[in-house]
Every structure is written in structure tokens, then in C-alpha cells.
N, C-alpha and C positions, 0 to 999 in steps of 0.2 A: 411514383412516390407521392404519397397527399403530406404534403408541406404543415396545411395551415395548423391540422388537429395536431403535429409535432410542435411548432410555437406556441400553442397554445397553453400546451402542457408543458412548455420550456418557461410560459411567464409564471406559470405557479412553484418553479422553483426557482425561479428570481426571488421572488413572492418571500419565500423561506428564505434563503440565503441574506438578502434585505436584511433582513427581522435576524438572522443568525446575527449581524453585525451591531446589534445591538447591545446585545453582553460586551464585548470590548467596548464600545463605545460606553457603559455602565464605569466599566474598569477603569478607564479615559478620567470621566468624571471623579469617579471616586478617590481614582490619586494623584488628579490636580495636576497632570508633566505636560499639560498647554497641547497634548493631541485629541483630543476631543473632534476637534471640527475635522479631522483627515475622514473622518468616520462618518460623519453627518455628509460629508462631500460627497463620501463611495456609496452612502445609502441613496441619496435622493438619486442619480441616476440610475440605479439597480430596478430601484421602482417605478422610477417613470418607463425605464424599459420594456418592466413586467406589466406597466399598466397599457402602454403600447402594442405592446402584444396581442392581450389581451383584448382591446378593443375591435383589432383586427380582425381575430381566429375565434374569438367565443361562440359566433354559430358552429365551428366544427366540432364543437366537445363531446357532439355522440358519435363522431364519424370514427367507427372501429379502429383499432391499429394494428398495422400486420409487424410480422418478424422485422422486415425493412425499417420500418420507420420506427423500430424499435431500438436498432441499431443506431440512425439516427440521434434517435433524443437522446441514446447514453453519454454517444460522441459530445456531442454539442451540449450536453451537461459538462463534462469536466470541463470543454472550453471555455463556456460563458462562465463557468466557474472561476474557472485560471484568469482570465479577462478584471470580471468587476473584483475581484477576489484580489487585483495587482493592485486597486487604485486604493488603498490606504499608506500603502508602502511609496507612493507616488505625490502623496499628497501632503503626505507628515513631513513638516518643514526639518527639522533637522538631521532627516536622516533621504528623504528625496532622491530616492533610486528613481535610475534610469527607465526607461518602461521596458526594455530587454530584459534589465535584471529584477524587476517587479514582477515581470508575467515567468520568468524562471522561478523566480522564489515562491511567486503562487503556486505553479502548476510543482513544484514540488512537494509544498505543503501538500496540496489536496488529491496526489497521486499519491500519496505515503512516500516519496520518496526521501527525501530527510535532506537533500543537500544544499546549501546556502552559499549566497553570494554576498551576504554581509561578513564583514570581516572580525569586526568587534561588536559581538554579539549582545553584549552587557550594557552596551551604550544606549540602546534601544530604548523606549518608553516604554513602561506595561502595558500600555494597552495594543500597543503592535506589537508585544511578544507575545500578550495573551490570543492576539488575532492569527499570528503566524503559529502557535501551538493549538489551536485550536481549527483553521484549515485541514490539517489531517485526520484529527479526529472527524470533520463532516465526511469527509472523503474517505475514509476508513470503512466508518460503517454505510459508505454507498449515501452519494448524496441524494442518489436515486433511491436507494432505499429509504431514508428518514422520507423521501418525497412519497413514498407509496404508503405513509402511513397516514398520508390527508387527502388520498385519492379516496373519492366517495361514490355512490350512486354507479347510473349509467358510463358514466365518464370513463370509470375505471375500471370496467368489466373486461374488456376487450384487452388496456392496457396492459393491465397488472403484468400477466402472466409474459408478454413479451418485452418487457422491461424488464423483471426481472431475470428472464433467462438470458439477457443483451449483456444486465451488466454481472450477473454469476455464471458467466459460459461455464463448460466443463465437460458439456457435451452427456454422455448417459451417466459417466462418472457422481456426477452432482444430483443427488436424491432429493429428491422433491418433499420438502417440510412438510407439509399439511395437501389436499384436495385443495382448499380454500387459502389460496396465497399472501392476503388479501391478513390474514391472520396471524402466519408465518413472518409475515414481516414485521408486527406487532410483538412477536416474541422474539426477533431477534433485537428489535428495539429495546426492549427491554432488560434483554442480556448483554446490549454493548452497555447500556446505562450503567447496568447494574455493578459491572467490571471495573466501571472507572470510578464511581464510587466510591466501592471498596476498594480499590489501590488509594485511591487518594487518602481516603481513614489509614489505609497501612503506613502512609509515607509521613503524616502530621503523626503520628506515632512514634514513627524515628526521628522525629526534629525538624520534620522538612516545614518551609514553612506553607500556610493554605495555597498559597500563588503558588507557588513552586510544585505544592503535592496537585495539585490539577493541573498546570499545564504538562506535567512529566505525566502525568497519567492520559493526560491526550495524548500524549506521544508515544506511549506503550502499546494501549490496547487498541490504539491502531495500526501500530506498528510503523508509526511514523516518524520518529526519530528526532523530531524537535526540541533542543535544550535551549533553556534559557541562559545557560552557563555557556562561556566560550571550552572548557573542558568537560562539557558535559554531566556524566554522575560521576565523573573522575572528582570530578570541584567538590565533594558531598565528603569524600573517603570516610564509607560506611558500610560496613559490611552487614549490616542490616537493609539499607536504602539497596544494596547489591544483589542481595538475596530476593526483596520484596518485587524488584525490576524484571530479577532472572524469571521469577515464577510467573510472573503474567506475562513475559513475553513467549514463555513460550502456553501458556493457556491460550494468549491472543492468537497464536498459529494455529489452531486447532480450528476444525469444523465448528462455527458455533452451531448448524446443525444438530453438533449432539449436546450440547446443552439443554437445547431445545425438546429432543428426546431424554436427559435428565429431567427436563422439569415435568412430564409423561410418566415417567415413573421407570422410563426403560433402559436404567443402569447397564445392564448386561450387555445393551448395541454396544455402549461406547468402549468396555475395555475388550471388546470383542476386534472393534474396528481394526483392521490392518493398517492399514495408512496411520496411525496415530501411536500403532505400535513400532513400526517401523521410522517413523518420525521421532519418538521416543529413543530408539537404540542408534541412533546416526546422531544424537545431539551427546550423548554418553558417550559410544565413543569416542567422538571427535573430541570433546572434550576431555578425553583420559589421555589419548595419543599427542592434544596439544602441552598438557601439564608433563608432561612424563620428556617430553622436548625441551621444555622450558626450563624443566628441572636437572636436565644433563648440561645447557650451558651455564657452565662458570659463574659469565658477566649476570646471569636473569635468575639466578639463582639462590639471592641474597634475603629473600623470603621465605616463610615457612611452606612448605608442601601446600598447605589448607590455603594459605594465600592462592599460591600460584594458583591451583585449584580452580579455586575461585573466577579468579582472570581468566584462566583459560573457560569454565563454564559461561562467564560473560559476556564474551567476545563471540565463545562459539553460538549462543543462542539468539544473539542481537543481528550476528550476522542473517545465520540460517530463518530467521523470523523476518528476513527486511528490516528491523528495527532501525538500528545505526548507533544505536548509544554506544561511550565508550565509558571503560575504565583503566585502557590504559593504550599506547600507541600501538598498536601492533607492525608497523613499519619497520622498529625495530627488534621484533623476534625472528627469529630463525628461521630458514626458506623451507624451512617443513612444517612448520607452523602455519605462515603466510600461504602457502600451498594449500593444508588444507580449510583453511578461511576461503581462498581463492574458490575451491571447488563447491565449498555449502552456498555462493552465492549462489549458483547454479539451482539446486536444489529446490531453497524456500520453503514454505508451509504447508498447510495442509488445505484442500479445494473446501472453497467456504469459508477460509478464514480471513481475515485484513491482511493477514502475508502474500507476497506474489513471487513473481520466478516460476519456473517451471512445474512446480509443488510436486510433492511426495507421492500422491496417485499416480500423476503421469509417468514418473520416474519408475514406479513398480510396474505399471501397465507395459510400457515400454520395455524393463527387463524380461519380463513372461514372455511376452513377444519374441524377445532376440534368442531367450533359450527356446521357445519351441521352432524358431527357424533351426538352431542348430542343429535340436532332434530330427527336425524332418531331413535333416541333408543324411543324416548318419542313420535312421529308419526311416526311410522314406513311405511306407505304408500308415505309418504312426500318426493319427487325429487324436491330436491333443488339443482341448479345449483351453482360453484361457480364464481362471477365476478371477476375482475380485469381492473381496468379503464374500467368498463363498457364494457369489454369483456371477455365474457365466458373464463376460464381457464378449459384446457384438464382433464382430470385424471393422465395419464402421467404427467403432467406437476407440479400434485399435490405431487403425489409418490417422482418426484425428488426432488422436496422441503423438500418435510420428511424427503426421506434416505437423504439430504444434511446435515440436522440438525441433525438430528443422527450420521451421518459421525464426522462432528464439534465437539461434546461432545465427542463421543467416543476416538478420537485423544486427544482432549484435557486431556481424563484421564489415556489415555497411556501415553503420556508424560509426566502427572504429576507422575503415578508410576515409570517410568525411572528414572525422575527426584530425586527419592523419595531416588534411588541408591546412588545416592550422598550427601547422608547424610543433603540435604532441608528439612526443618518443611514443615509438606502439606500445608500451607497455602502460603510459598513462591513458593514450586512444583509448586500447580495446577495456584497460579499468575501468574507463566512465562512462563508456559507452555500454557495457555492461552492466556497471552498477545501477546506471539509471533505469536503462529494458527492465532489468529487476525490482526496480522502485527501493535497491538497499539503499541507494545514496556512498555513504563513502567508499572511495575503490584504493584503491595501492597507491604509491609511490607519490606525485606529484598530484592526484586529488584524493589522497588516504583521507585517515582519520583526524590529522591533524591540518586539513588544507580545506580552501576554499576553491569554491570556483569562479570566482569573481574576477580574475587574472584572464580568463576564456575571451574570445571573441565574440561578436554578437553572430556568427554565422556555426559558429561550435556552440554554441549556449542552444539556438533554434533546433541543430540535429538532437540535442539534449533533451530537447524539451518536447518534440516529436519521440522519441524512444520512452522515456515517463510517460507519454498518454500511451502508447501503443502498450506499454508494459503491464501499466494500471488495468486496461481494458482488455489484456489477454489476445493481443495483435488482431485476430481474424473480426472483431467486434468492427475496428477502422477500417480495416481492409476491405470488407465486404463493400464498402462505401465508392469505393473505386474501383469497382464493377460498371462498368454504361448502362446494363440491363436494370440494375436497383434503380436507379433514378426513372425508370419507363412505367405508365400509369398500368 
């Protein structure tokens, strides 16, 4: 493993990161709530770190980089992320979390995950709400990715392409944007900008106000879940703010891949695409089978159909996207309701997009697979290929699907027995332990939609916060890492 050429390229997104703290710390100034210096505190170490580094490692910046040390930097990007990323929420006097609960609330943020250890969320100064809504969005669109839009020259020749297949695993499933990646990453830049943007115009349209319509639009179209609201866009009751939420979250699920190919001019890949259509009819669905639930009891059925509707499309796309916004408790609807919320976390988005969870490819890959096991038991002469948009997928390509979902579950129920240590009912265990692998953030019962996690222990918050990187990172990203033979030159 060559270390130095990984630090090296870890102080240039210190480097960024620094300088991301900027903006809050603008915000800080501009509306005068006495947090200002928590931000000047977290910068000047960020930077001398980067500058440390740096000093260190800059002869190594032509020394190629292999898959390994690929894996490497993504890792140790989100950490030093979650790290210098805790110390504003550390350092802001009046609100002075603990550094358990700081480096939980970072590595939430910048996992997309959404779930928080502050309790009264309104009490907060703007410029650590704007820092905490605006963590997910770096982390959204891949810290490593904004980092590969200042990779230049020789430096990044080697890098580019195993960073970015470190932190967009997917295995053959994830199609390659351009020859020139280097490019691709510049049009995805462009198209997370350009997203949150335009949500933000949408939401100052319907009343929201600018603070409000950008940090909610961080939280969207990364799919990260961040309100500034302790009821989140419940606090708004808008059914315009409702609708404008619903639509980019589930845009934000999508491959921006095809965007990419929108802006190409090649309409026809994207409504062609399977995975986005099939991601399409699992959010309809689920969302007619939950209204139509809602709408048979009594007690939840004191609203117009279009309402209910509404809620149930809310819930179901915030979930299935990772989001975590809410518009309404869902704790208290109906155990076939909550059932199927329970199983879309599962699910998640589409490969490529700021949503996580097992996504909608693997899940289709994975079906094809289990039906032509069945054909082969009942024709056993039968070679049946499997497709995938109308191209053959590998056997490789199937295998990693599998052990990936296998991987998923079995994480998911380590954690919940971890969890299990600290004295959680299994049903809250395997909820957070879940929610988190997934990066949704809120799970059922005792850490729903309406709970905190703040109440956890410092040894249940650490399995937490280990299952969020592992989730974020698509597990096999870490795990490679604790192999003996990756660390041998």
C-alpha cells in the first residue's frame, strides 16, 4: 500500500473542505448569533492539517494510484470528513456537543444519513444549521467527487478513474459516463448544482424563505434529510413545498448518469432505462397500497383522499430515496402501512444516484438470477442468459449482487445484536441499525420519525456510525481494507 501519494491527495480535500466552511462561517457573520469563531476554530486546524500533509507527501503526487489505495482515500475521506466536520458542533458555545455526539452528527450529515442527536433543533444558530444542512449535500454529491473536479495534470491521471470507481462501486452495473472521467465528473457537478438551484427557486416560490429554500434543498437533492425544523416540512403545511420536495426527491434517486446523457441529447437511454422504470412503479405503487390503507382506517381518515395521497406519496418517496423528510408521523399508521415503509428501506435508489440501500439494480439483477435458478431446477437443460437494459449481465457481475445483499443483511444484523447491548428492544435495534447501513436515518418505533438519538449510548452511537460509513461506501469499499494482503507493497 503507498501511503504518502493517499495523504497527499487527502490534504487537497482538506484543502476544499476548509474553504467549504466558509459559507457558514459567511452566514455566522451575516446574522450576527455570536458563532462565528466555532468556524474560524474548525478551519484553522483543517488547514494546517492539509498544510501538513502536504508538506510531507507532495513529492509523491506523480506516484500512480492503484485500486487499493483507492479504496483507501474514499475511506479516510468520509472519516477526516466526519472528524474536522464534528469540530464546529464542538466548539459553538451554546450548544457544545459532546465529541461522540458531534462526530455522530457529522458522519451523518455527510453520509446522507439524516439522523440527529440534537434534540431541539430550532435552538441552533444559523450558521451551524446551515453547516449541518449543508454536510450532506458535500457528501451527496461525493466529497470525492467535487475533489476530482480540481484534480489536474499528472497528479490525476492515474487517480481519477480508481477514485472514482472506489466511491461509485456498482460493479459492471454502473456505466461508465464518458472515456474521459475527468469530464464526467464536471457534468455531474454541474447537474447536482444545477438541482439544487432550481429547487431552491421552487421553494422561495412557495413562501419558503432563502435560508430555509437552500438548506432544504441541500437536504433533498442529496438525499439527506436535514431540516432545519424540528417537524421538519410537516412545520411548512404546504402542499405545494410537498409536491416541489416529492419531485426532486425522487429526481435525486435517479442515475444522474442520465441526466448526463440528457444533456447529450440521448432522451431515449433514459425512458428506456429499467431500473428507473421499475423504480418508478414501486414508488406508485407503494404509494396507492399505502393511501388506500390509510383511507380504510377510521381514526387516519379524517382527510380528503388527495390529502392522504399526498402523505402516503411523501413518506413513500422520502423513505425509498434515503431522504428522511417528514410530513407526518408515520409511527402511528397502520402495521401495513409501516410494513411497507419498513421494506422500501430495503430497496433505496437507483446506482448512481445520492440515494443508498441496496438500490433498484441490484434488486432486479438479483430477481433474474433467483428466477432462472428456478428454471434451471424445473429445465435443467435451459441457458438462460441474464439481461439488464438489454445487456447481457456477467456471472461476476451476478455473484456481486448476491454477496452484496448478503453483505447488507448480514451487517444489518450484527449491528442490531450490538445494538441489542445496549439494552434496545429488537425492533428498535434492528430499526437503526438498518436505517443507518441504509443512510435513511429514521427507523420505527423508539428512533422513528419523531425521535432522536441522542438518548443512545456512546458504544450504540460508534456501531451507528460504523454502519453509516459502511452504508455510504457500499460495505466492500471498507472491507477490502481489512484484508492483510491490501496493506503489502
Amino acid at each position: 500500500m503507498r501511503i504518502k501519494p493517499v495523504l497527499y491527495l487527502l490534504s487537497k480535500v482538506l484543502l476544499v473542505l476548509g474553504g467549504a466552511m466558509l459559507l457558514p462561517l459567511a452566514v455566522s457573520i451575516a446574522c450576527g448569533q455570536g458563532d462565528a469563531l466555532s468556524f474560524v476554530y474548525s478551519i484553522i486546524p483543517t488547514w494546517v492539517s492539509a498544510a501538513i500533509l502536504f508538506i510531507f507527501c507532495h513529492k509523491s503526487k506523480n506516484t500512480p494510484l492503484r485500486q487499493r489505495e483507492g479504496f483507501l482515500f474514499v475511506t479516510l475521506v468520509w472519516l477526516l470528513a466526519a472528524f474536522f466536520g464534528a469540530l464546529p458542533f464542538c466548539f459553538e458555545g451554546a450548544l457544545r456537543l459532546k465529541f461522540i455526539n458531534a462526530l455522530f452528527e457529522s458522519m451523518s450529515g455527510f453520509t446522507t444519513t439524516g439522523v440527529t442527536t440534537i434534540e431541539n433543533i430550532e435552538e441552533m444558530t444559523s450558521g451551524l444549521l446551515f453547516w449541518r444542512a449543508f454536510s450532506p449535500w458535500l457528501g451527496g454529491a461525493g466529497i470525492v467527487l467535487l475533489f476530482l473536479l480540481f484534480l489536474r495534470g499528472k497528479e490525476g491521471s492515474g487517480a481519477l478513474v480508481q477514485i472514482f470507481n472506489a466511491e461509485h462501486s456498482g460493479g459492471e452495473l454502473s456505466e461508465k459516463l464518458t472515456a474521459r472521467i475527468g469530464d464526467g465528473a464536471k457534468a455531474l457537478g454541474y447537474i447536482y448544482i444545477g438541482l439544487t438551484i432550481a429547487e431552491t427557486a421552487l421553494l422561495v416560490g412557495g413562501g419558503m424563505s432563502l435560508f430555509d429554500a437552500f438548506t432544504h434543498a441541500f437536504g433533498t437533492v442529496s438525499t439527506g434529510g436535514f431540516s432545519v425544523k424540528n417537524a421538519s416540512i410537516a412545520y411548512y403545511n404546504s402542499a405545494y413545498i410537498d409536491w416541489v420536495i416529492i419531485i426532486f426527491m425522487f429526481l435525486s434517486s435517479i442515475n444522474l448518469g442520465l441526466y448526463y446523457l440528457l444533456l447529450m441529447r440521448e432522451k431515449s437511454k433514459i425512458f428506456r432505462d429499467e431500473e428507473v422504470r421499475v423504480f418508478a412503479v414501486i414508488c406508485l405503487c407503494a404509494s396507492l397500497f399505502i393511501a388506500l390503507d390509510l383511507n380504510s382506517h377510521t381514526s387516519l381518515a379524517n382527510n380528503s383522499f388527495g390529502h392522504t395521497l399526498r402523505e402516503a406519496i411523501f413518506q413513500t418517496v422520502s423513505v425509498i430515496s434515503t431522504t428522511g423528510y417528514i410530513t407526518a408521523d408515520y409511527d402511528l399508521w397502520p402495521t401495513f402501512s409501516r410494513c411497507m415503509l419498513f421494506l422500501l428501506i430495503f430497496v433505496g435508489g437507483c446506482i448512481g444516484s445520492t440515494a443508498c440501500s441496496i438500490k433498484v439494480s441490484r434488486i432486479i439483477v438479483a430477481f433474474k438470477g433467483c428466477r432462472n435458478e428456478l428454471l434451471g431446477l424445473a429445465h435443467p437443460r435451459l441457458i438462460k442468459k441474464i439481461y439488464f437494459n438489454k445487456k447481457p449481465v456477467s456471472q461476476g457481475a451476478v455473484q456481486y449482487v448476491l454477496f452484496f445483499i448478503v453483505a447488507f443483511i448480514f451487517f444489518t444484523l450484527i449491528g442490531t445484536v450490538l445494538l441489542s447491548l445496549s439494552n434496545l428492544s429488537i425492533v428498535d435495534a434492528l430499526s437503526a441499525s438498518l436505517a443507518c447501513i441504509s443512510n435513511v436515518g429514521p427507523g420505527l418505533g423508539g428512533v422513528g420519525m419523531v425521535a432522536d438519538y441522542a438518548s443512545l449510548g456512546a458504544f450504540a452511537k460508534c456501531v451507528l456510525i460504523f454502519n453509516m460509513l459502511i452504508g455510504r461506501l457500499e460495505i466492500f469499499t471498507v472491507l477490502v481494507l481489512f484484508i492483510p494482503s491490501v496493506w503489502k507493497k
